[in-house]
C-alpha positions in Angstrom: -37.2 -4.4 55.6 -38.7 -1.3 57.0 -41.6 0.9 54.6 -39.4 3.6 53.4 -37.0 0.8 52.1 -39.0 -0.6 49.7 -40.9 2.5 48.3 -37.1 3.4 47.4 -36.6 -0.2 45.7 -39.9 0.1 44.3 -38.9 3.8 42.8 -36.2 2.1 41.3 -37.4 -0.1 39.5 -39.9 2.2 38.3 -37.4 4.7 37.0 -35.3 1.9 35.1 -38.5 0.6 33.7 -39.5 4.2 32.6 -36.3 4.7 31.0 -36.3 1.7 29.4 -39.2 2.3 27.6 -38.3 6.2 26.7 -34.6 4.5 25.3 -36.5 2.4 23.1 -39.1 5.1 21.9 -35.7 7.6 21.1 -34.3 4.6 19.3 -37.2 3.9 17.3 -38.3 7.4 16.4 -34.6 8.8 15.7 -35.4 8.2 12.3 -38.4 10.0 12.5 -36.4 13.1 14.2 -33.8 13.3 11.4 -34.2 15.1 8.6 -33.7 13.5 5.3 -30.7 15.6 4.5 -29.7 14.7 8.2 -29.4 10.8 7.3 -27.6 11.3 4.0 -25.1 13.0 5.9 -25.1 10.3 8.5 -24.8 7.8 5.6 -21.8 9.6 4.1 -19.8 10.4 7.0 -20.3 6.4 7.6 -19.4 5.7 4.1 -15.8 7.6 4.7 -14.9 6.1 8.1 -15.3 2.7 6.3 -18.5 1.4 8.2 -20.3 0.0 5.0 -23.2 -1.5 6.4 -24.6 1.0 8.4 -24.3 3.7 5.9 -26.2 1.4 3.6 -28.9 1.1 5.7 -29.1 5.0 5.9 -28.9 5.5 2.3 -31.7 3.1 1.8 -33.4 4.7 3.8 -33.2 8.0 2.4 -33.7 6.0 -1.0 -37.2 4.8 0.6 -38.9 8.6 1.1 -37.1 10.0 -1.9 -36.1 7.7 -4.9 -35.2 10.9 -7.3 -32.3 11.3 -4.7 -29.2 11.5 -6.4 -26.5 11.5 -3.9 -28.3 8.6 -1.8 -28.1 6.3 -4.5 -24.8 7.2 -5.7 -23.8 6.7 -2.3 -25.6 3.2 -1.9 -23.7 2.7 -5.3 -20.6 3.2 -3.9 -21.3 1.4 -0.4 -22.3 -1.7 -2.3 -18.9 -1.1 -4.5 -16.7 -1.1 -1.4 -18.4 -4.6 -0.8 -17.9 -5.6 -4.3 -21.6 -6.1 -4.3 -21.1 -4.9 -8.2 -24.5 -6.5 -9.6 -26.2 -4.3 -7.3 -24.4 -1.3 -7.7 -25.2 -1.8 -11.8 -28.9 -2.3 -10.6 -29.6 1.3 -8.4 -27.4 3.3 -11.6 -29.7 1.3 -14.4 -33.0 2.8 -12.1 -31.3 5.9 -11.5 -30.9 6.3 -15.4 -34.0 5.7 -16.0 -35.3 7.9 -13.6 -32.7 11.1 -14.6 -31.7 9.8 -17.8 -29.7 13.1 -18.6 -27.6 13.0 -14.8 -24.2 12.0 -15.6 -22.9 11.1 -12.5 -25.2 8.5 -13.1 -23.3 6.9 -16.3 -19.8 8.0 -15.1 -20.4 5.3 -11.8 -21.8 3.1 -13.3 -19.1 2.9 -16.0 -17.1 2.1 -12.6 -19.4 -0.7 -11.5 -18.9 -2.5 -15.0 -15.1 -2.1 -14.5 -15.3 -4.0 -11.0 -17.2 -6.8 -13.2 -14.2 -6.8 -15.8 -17.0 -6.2 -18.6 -15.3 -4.2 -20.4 -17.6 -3.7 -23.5 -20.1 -2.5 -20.6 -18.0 0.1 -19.6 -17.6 1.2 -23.3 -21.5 1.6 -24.5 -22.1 3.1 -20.6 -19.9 6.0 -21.4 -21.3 6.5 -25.0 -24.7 6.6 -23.6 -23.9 9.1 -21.2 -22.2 11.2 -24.3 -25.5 11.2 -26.1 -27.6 11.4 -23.5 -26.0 14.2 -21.7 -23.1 15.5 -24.2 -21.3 16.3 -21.3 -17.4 16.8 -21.7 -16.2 15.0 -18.8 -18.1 11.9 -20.2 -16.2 12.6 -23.5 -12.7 13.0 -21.6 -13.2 9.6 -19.7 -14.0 8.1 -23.0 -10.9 9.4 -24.4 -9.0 8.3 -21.4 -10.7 4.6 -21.9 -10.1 4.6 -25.3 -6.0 5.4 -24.5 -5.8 2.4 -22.2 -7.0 -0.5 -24.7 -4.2 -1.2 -27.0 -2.6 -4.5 -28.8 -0.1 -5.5 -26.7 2.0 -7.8 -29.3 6.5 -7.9 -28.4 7.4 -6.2 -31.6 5.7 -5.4 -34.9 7.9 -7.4 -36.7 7.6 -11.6 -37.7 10.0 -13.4 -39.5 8.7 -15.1 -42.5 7.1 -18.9 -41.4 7.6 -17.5 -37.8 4.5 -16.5 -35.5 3.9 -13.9 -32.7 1.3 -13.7 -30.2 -0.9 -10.7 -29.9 -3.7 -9.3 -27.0 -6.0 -6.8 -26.4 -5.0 -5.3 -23.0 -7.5 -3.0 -21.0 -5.1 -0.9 -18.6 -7.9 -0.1 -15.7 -7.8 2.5 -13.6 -5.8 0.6 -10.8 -3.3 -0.2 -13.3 -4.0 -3.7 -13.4 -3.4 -4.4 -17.1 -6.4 -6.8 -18.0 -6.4 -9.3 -21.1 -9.8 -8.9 -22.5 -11.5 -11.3 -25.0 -12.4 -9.6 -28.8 -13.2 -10.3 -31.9 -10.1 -10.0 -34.0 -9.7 -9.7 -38.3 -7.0 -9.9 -40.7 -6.7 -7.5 -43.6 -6.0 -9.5 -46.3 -3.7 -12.8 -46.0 -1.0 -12.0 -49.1 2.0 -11.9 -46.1 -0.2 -14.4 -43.4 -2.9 -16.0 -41.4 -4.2 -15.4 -37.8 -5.5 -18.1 -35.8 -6.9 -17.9 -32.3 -5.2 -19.4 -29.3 -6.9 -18.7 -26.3 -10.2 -16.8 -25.6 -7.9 -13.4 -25.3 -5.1 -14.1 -27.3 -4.9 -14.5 -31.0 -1.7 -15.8 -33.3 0.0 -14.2 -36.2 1.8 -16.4 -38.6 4.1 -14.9 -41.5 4.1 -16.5 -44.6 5.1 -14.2 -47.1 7.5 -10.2 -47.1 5.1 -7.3 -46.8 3.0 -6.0 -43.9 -1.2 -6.4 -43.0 -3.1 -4.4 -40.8 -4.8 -6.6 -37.9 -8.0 -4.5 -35.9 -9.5 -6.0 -33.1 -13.0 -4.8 -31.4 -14.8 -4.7 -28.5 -18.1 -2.8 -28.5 -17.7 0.9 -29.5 -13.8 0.5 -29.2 -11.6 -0.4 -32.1 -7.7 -0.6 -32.9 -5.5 -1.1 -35.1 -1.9 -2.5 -35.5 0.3 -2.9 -38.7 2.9 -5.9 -38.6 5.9 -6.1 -40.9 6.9 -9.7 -42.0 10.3 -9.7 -43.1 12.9 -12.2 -44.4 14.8 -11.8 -40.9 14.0 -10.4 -38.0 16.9 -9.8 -35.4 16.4 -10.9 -32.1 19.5 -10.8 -30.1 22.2 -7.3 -30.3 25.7 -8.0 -29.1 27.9 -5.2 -28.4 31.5 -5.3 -28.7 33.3 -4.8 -26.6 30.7 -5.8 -24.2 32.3 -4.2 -20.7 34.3 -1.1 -21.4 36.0 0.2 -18.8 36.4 4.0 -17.9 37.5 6.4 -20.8 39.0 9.9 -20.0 38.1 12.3 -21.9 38.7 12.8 -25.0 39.6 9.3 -25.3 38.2 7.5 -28.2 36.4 4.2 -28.4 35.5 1.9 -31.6 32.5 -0.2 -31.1 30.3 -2.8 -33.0 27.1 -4.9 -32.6 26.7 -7.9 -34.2 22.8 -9.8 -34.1 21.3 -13.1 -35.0 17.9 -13.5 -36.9 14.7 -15.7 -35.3 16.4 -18.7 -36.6 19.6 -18.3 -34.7 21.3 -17.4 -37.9 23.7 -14.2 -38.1 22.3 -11.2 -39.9 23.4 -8.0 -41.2 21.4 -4.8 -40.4 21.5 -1.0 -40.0 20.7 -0.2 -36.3 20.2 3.4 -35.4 22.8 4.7 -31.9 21.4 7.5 -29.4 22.9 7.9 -26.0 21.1 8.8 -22.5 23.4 11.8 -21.8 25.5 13.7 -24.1 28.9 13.1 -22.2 29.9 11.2 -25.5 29.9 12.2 -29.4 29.7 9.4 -32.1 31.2 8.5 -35.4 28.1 8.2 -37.2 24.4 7.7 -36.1 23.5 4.4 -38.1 25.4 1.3 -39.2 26.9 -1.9 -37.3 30.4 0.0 -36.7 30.5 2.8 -35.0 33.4 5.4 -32.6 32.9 7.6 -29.7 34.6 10.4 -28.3 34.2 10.8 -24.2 33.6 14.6 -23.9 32.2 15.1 -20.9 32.4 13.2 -17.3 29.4 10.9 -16.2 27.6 7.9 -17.4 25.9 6.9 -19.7 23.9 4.4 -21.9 24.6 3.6 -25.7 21.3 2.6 -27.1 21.1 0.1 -30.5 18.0 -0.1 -32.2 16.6 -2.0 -34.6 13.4 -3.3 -35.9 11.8 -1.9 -32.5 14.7 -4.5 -30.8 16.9 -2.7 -28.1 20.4 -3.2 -26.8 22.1 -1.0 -24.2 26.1 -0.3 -22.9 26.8 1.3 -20.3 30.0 4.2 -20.5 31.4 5.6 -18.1 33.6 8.8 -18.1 35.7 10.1 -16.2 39.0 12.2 -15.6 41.2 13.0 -12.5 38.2 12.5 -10.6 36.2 8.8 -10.4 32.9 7.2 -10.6 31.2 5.5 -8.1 28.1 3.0 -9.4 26.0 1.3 -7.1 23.6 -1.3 -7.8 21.3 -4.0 -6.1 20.6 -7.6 -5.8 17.7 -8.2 -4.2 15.1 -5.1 -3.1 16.4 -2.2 -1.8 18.6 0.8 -2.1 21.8 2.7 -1.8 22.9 5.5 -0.9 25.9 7.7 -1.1 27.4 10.1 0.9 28.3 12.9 0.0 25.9 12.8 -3.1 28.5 13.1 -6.2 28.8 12.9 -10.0 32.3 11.9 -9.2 34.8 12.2 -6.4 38.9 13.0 -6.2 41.4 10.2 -5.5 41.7 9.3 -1.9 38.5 11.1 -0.7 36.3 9.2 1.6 32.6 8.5 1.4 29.7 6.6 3.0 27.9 3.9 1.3 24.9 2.6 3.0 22.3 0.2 2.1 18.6 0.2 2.6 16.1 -2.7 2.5 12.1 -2.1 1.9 10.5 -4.2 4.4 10.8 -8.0 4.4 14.0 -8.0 2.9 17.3 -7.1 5.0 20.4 -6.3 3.9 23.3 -9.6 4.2 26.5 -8.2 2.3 28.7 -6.4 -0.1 29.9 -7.2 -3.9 31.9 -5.4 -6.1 34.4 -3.3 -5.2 33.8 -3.4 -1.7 33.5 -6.6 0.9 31.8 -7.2 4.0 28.6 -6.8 6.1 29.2 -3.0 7.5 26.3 -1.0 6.9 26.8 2.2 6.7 30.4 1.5 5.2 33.2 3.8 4.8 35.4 3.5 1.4 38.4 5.2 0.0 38.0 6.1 -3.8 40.9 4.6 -5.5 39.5 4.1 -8.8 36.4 4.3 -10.3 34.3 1.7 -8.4 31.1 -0.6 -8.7 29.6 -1.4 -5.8 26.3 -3.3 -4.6 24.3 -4.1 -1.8 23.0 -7.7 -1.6 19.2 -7.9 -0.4 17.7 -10.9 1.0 13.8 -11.9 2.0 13.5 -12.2 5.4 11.5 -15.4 6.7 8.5 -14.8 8.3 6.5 -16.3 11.3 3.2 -16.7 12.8 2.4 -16.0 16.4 -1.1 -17.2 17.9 -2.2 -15.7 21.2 -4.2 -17.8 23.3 -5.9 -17.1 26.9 -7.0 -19.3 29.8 -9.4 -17.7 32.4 -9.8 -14.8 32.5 -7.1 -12.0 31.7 -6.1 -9.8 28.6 -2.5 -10.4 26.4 -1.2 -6.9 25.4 1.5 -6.3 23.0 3.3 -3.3 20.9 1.0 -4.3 17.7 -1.8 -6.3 16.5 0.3 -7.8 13.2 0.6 -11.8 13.9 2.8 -12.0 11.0 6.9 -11.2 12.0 10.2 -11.4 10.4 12.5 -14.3 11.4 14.2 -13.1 14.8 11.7 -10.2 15.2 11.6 -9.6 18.7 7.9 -9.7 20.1 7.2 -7.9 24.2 3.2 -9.7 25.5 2.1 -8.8 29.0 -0.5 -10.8 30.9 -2.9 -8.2 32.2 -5.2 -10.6 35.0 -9.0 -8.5 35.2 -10.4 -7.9 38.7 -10.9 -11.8 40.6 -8.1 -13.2 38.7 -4.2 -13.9 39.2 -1.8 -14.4 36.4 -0.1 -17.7 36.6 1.7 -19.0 33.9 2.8 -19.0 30.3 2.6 -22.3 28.3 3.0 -23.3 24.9 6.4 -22.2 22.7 7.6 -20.5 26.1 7.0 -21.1 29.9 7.6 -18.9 33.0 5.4 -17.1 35.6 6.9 -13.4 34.8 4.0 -11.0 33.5 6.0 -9.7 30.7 8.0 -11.8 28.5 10.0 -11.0 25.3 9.5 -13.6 22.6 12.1 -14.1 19.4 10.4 -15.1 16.3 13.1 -17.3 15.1 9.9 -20.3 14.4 6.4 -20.1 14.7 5.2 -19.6 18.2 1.5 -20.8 19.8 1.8 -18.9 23.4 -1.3 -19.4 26.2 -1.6 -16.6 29.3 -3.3 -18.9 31.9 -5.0 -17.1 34.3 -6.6 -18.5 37.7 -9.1 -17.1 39.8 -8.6 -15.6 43.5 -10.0 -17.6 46.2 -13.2 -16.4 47.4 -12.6 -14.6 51.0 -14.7 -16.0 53.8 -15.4 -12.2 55.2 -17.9 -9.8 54.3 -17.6 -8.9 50.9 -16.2 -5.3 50.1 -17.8 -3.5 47.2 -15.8 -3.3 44.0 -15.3 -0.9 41.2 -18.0 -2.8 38.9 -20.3 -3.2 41.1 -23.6 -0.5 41.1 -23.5 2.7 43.3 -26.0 2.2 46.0 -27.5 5.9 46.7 -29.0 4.9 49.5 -26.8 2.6 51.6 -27.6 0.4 54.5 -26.0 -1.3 57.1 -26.4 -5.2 56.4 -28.3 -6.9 59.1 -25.7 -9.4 61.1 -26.4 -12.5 63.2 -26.9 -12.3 66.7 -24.5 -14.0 67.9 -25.6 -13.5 71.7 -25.9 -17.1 73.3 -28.4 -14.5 76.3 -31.7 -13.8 74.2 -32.2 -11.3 76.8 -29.0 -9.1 77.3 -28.7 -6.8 80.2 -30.2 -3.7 79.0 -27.5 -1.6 80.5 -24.5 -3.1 79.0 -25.0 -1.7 75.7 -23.7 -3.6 72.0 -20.0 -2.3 70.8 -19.5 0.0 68.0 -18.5 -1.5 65.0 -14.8 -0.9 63.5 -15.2 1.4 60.5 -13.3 0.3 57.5 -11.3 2.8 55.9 -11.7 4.4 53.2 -10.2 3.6 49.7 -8.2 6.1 48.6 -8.0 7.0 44.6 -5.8 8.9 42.5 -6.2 10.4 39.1 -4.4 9.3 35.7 -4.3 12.3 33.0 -2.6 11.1 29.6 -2.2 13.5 26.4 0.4 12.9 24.1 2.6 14.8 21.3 2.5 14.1 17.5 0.2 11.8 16.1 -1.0 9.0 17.8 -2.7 7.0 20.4 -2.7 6.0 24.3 -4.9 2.9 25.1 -5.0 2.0 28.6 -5.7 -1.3 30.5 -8.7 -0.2 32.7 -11.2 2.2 31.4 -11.6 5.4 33.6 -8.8 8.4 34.8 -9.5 7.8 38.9 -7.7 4.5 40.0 -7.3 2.9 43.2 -4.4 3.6 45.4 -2.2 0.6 44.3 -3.8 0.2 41.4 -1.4 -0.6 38.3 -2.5 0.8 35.1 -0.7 -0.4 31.7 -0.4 2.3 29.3 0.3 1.5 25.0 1.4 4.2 22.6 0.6 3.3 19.5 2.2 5.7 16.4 -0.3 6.9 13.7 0.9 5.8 9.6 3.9 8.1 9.4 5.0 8.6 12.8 7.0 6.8 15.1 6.9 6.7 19.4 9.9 8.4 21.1 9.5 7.8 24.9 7.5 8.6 27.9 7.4 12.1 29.6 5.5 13.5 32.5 5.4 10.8 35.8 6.9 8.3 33.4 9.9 7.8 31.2 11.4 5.2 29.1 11.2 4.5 25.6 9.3 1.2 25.6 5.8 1.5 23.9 4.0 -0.3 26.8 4.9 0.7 30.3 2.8 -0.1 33.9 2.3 2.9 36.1 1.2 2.4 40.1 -0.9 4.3 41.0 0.2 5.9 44.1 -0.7 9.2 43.9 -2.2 11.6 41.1 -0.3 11.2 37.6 0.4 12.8 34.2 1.7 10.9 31.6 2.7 12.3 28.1 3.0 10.1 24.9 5.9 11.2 22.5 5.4 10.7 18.8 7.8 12.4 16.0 7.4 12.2 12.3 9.1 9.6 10.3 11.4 11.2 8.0 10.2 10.2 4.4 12.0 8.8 2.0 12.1 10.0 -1.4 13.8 9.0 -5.0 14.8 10.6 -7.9 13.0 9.7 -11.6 15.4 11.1 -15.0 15.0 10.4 -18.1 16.1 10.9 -21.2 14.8 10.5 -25.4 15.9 8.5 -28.0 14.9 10.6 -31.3 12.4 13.8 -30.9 10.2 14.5 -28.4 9.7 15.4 -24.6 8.7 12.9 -21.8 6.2 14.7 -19.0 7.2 14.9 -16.3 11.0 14.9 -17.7 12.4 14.6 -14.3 11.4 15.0 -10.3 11.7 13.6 -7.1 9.1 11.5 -5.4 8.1 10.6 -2.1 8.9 6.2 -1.6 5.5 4.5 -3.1 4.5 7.4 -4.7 2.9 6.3 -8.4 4.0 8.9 -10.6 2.2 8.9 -14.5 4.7 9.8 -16.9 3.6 10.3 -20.9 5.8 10.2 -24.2 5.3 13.4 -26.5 6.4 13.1 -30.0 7.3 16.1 -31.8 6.2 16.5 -35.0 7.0 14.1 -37.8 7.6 12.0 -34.8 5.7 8.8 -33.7 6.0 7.0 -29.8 8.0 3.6 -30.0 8.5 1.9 -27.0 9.8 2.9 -23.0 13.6 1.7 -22.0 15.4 1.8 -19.0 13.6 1.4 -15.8 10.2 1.1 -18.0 9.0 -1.4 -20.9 6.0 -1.3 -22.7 4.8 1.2 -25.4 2.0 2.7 -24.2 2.1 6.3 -24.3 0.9 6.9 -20.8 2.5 4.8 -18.3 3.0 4.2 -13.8 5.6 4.0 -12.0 6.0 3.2 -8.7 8.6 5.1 -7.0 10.2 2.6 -4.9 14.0 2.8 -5.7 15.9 6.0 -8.4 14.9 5.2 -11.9 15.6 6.5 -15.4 13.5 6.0 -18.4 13.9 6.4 -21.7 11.1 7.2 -24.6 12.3 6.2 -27.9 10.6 8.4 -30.6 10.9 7.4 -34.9 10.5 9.2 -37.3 7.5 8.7 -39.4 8.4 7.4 -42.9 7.9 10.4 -45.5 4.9 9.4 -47.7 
């Protein structure tokens, strides 16, 4: 090796060892270099793109220099939160109380960490500490708004004599999860009867004689009420009759009647009060257990009997020269009508199509309609009832193996598929190695297979390596540049140790040179193009895969530029320079429609609207005045005055409103 050689090598290793050393001094003094408002930006940017751990370890550093820093410690709050690391959350709030007793971020997260730790009582006396510490009015609202999601959840107000009913305290959290919460519970007075507790959340009221108590329950600062009403009998089950009515033209008249039985099974008289959802009908008389109605307008509707909170519904439908068409569902899922009618003349056609969420799939018609087209076509004869039958698809597992040395690539990541879900894997082999077979659930030596999920599937890419070549080795694309490059020295292979000097050595054959192309990619829409081999400049020969993947809310269209086709994972050769385009288009989103209607006075907000599919959409009963909130109806139970929905199908509530006895 001649001088100059190895004061290069020597250079060399100089300059890694030198930059070694200065990588590790930049490493270890960048948090010297960065500002303290610098790392709690770090931390929070961190904190947003879900990398937990390292913001933490920013914000406590931050929290080291500067413990008075509010937003650190909020955010190593929240970091820890998103852990559910909730004892240590509670810990850095407690300090930063103490520190800045009158902050009230301070109180209002930490009001949050007791939630995560169910404690409800904690939450309670957090935010009436922040009240008087601070007398802040956003503390006072998110009391409010605490105190409006603990109520008794008990059926019905209303107990048969020597019958029971079973009350809670429920703690509606901000998720929506409605949370039974232990309390201490206490009876008025025992003159109509006794309360006995069943389980560590649940208590039992037994009525023993006619007349009403008050029962209060408490937990911490928060305290309610509830008034039950023990009567002789109590109706539990309304019949209508008729119980099916069939479409009445209008101004046709109808005679109806409910009939109920008591707790004991035993028939009882009783005065029920009638409302409808829509006015496309007029009744009789508003109270009693006989009643008429007049059909004044086309539509449907719902009759609505109530009685001692208990609720019993008819559906009527309406309808003239032109008929109804009712859909309805078994399973999950939707459907849809085209065009979109209140009603529709004799002998007009229109589309009916079904739509299943995901995991279910749509396997038939009922009703007035047959079969397994979807969309279908039908010809309104009559008024009609149709309905889509849903059922869950199966699912199966697929596990991916490898043997040697290779990569499996596929249109998605999920391992989880619906039963005959068609899956596409390609064996991708890394430089050195062959692909060989596939074993397991499937066999074959083709690169790309398409598997059917109809069972679970265990599928191995082997792999085997390339015979080492007995010639001088060629560099490769991993391998390290050499800047300064030297011929290798070669045997002599002279049998004459002492050649003629004249006859001089041949040339050596030069080896050509590789020749490489470029690869551009972009794409259109929202999305992403992974590639198999890092880099743009390939190899002439080289084959490159390329997989679109769609962002949440957009779907892949097809290939443009030096490629085409409309399969998510394509292979391009690289045999000269290339632009590819990625295609992605917005999903169109689905939306329903949420009605509703009242049962006495007072307004429902928001009265109507329609939502995107998933949306949660709060909804809140108004009474008007001399009015009191009774219970939801409809597509909604419950009776809390502030209620959820999740859109995931057209729904109509109803708020029933009564009228508050005159005192």
């Amino acid at each position: 090796m001649n001088k100059k050689r190895l004061i290069l090598i020597l250079a060399g290793v100089i300059t890694v060892a030198v930059a070694a050393f200065f990588t590790f001094q930049v490493i270890q003094s960048n948090d010297i270099t960065m500002t303290l408002d610098d790392q709690l930006d770090q931390a929070k940017v961190l904190l947003d793109q879900d990398q937990i751990k390292e913001s933490i370890n920013l914000f406590e550093k931050v929290l080291e220099k500067d413990p008075s820093n509010t937003e650190a410690r909020i955010g190593l709050a929240n970091a820890n939160m998103a852990l559910s690391k909730y004892d240590v959350a509670i810990d850095l709030l407690d300090e930063g109380i103490s520190l800045k007793p009158k902050e009230t971020q301070f109180y209002y997260f930490l009001s949050i960490a007791y939630e995560g730790t169910n404690d409800l009582e904690s939450v309670a006396s957090t935010i009436q500490a922040g009240i008087e510490a601070t007398n802040n009015q956003a503390l006072k609202e998110l009391g409010e708004q605490l105190d409006s999601n603990v109520q008794i959840e008990v059926d019905r107000n209303y107990v048969q004599q020597d019958f029971s009913k079973d009350l809670s305290l429920i703690w509606k959290k901000n998720n929506g999860v409605k949370l039974p919460v232990e309390a201490k519970w206490e009876l008025e007075n025992e003159d109509s009867g006794t309360l006995t507790e069943e389980t560590d959340t649940s208590v039992t009221f037994t009525g023993t004689d006619v007349g009403s108590v008050k029962i209060s329950t408490t937990v911490g600062s928060i305290t309610k009420e509830t008034e039950i009403f023990v009567e002789e009998q109590v109706i539990e089950e309304i019949t209508f009759n008729p119980s099916d009515v069939e479409p009445l033209a209008i101004g046709q008249e109808l005679a109806l009647s409910v009939s109920g039985v008591d707790a004991a099974g035993e028939e009882m008289e009783f005065n029920p009060e009638w409302t409808a959802s829509k006015d496309i009908i007029e009744f009789g008389q508003t109270e009693g257990q006989n009643n008429s109605i007049v059909a004044v307008e086309e539509g449907i509707t719902m009759v609505n009997v109530s009685y001692q909170e208990l609720d019993a519904e008819l559906r009527i439908a309406v309808s003239d020269e032109d008929k109804i068409i009712e859909t309805g569902v078994q399973g999950n899922g939707t459907v849809s009508i085209s065009p979109e009618q209140a009603s529709y003349p004799v002998g007009s056609e229109i589309q009916v199509e079904a739509h299943p969420v995901d995991g279910w799939e749509f396997v038939g018609w009922s009703g007035d309609l047959t079969g397994e087209t979807n969309p279908a076509t039908v010809v309104v004869e009559g008024d009609m009832t149709i309905q889509a039958v849903f059922e869950q698809r199966d699912t199966h597992e697929l596990t991916l193996g490898i043997e040697g040395e290779g990569n499996i690539y596929r249109e998605s990541l999920d391992s989880t598929y619906n039963h005959m879900d068609s899956v596409t894997l390609t064996a991708a082999p890394i430089t050195g190695w062959s692909f060989d077979h596939w074993e397991g659930s499937v066999s074959g030596t083709s690169e790309q297979i398409t598997v059917q999920m109809d069972e679970d599937k265990d599928i191995t890419a082997v792999f085997t390596k390339n015979p080492e070549s007995n010639e001088s080795e060629e560099p490769t694309n991993d391998a390290p540049e050499d800047n300064n490059p030297t011929t290798p020295e070669k045997p002599d292979t002279n049998p004459n140790p002492n050649p003629d000097p004249e006859e001089p050595n041949p040339e050596p054959t030069p080896e050509p040179d590789t020749i490489y192309y470029s690869l551009g990619v972009d794409m259109s829409g929202s999305g992403t193009i992974t590639k198999s081999q890092q880099g743009n400049s390939f190899a002439k020969g080289t084959i490159v895969q390329l997989t679109a993947t769609p962002s949440n809310g957009w779907q892949f269209v097809g290939w443009e530029g030096d490629a085409s086709g409309a399969s998510s994972t394509i292979s391009v050769t690289m045999n000269s320079n290339k632009n590819v385009r990625a295609v992605f288009e917005q999903i169109p989103e689905t939306k329903y429609t949420l009605s509703s209607s009242v049962s006495g006075e007072g307004t429902i907000l928001p009265a109507n609207g329609t939502y995107a599919e998933g949306a949660n959409v709060t909804i809140e009963a108004k009474p008007a005045t001399g009015w009191e909130f009774s219970h939801w109806t409809g597509d909604l139970r419950g009776s809390y005055v502030i209620e959820n929905l999740t859109m995931n199908r057209d729904m109509h509530v109803t708020a029933v409103f009564v009228k508050i006895p005159d005192e």
